[in-house]
Residue, then its C-alpha position, 0 to 999 in steps of 0.5 A: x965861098x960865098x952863102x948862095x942865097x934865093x928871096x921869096x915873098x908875094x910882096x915884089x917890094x919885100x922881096x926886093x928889100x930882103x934881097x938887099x939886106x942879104x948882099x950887103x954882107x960881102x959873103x952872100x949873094x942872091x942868085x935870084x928872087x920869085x913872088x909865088x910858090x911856082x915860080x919859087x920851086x922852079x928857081x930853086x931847082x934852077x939855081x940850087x940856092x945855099x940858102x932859102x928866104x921864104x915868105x910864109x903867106x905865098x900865092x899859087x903854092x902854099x908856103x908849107x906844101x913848098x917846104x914839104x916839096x924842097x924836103x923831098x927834092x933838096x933837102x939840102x937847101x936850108x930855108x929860113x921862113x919870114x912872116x908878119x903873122x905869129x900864129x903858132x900853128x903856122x909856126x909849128x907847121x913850117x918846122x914840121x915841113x923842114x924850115x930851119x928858121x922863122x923871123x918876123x918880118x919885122x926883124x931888122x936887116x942885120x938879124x935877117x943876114x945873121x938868120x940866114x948865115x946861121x940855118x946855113x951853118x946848119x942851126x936853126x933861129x926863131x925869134x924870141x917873141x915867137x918862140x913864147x907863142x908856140x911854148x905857150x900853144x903847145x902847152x894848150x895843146x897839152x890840155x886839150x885843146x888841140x892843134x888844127x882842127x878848129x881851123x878846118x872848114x865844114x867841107x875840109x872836115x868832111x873830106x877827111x872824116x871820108x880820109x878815115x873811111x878810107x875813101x879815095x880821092x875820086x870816091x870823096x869827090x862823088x860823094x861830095x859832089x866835087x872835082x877830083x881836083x877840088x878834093x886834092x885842094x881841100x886835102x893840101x889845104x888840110x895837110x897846111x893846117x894839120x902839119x901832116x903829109x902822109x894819107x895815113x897820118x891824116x886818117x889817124x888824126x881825123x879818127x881821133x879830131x873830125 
């Protein structure tokens, strides 16, 4: 039985060329491929792919808020995250939200397949490069310089330090002069960043960062 395998990436050609280097293994197909986050989630409730190749900067929906969607949805579809960034934080955030692998997108077609035959397997791969920048932010981390909030706007600050008060969302959005809407932006936004889903969780972490 062949991996089942879908390919995700804002870049048409990227998509295309990640998609190419999956079937030349004669055990993988791709059963499809989309360019934003939308569409993303609707070919994978679609298709039901084996495995996922998701790039890790999409339009429409960010990458992280997918990975949380499918976790909730399919956590069976395993999903291998590429990216051409090495931010660690962005790293650590996509393993929070259930990746079970990331690779430069620099990584050759072969270590992309063997990648993907591997989250499949149920393993998890992270390139080696990658690994040293998310040890050595997590020992930052450990000295205090924390993880997230320097990458909070003004305003994502504020609407969380209301998070904390206990303000719901349309009591935030009249306190700020915002849509509704523009608030449930800034709040997904902030659970990207922090690596937190839960309103609870983002409370705690402002109580002690914002």
């Amino acid at each position: 039985m062949r991996i089942r395998a879908a390919v995700v990436d804002g870049f048409p050609l990227m998509c295309a060329a990640v998609a190419a280097a999956l079937t030349q293994d004669p055990g993988m197909e791709v059963v499809g491929t989309a360019t934003d986050g939308t569409a993303a989630l609707d070919l994978v409730r679609a298709m039901l792919p084996n495995v996922l190749v998701l790039d890790l900067n999409l339009p429409a929906m960010g990458s992280i808020v997918m990975l949380e969607q499918l976790r909730s949805e399919l956590p069976e579809v395993r999903t291998l995250v590429l990216t051409a960034s090495q931010n660690p934080e962005r790293i650590r955030q996509a393993f929070a939200a259930g990746a079970a692998g990331c690779l430069c997108k620099s990584s050759s077609a072969e270590e992309i397949r063997q990648a993907a035959i591997t989250v499949h397997g149920g393993g998890s791969v992270i390139a080696p490069d990658m690994a040293a920048y998310v040890l050595r932010a997590y020992a930052d981390s450990a000295h205090g310089e924390g993880w997230g909030h320097s990458a909070l706007t003004d305003r994502e600050q504020r609407v969380i330090r209301l998070v904390a008060q206990g303000h719901t969302d349309r009591e935030i959005a009249d306190a700020l002069f915002l849509c509704r809407r523009t608030v449930q932006n800034h709040l997904a936004s902030i659970r990207e960043k922090t690596g937190l889903r839960r309103r609870v969780e983002l409370a705690r972490w402002a109580s002690e960062h914002a």
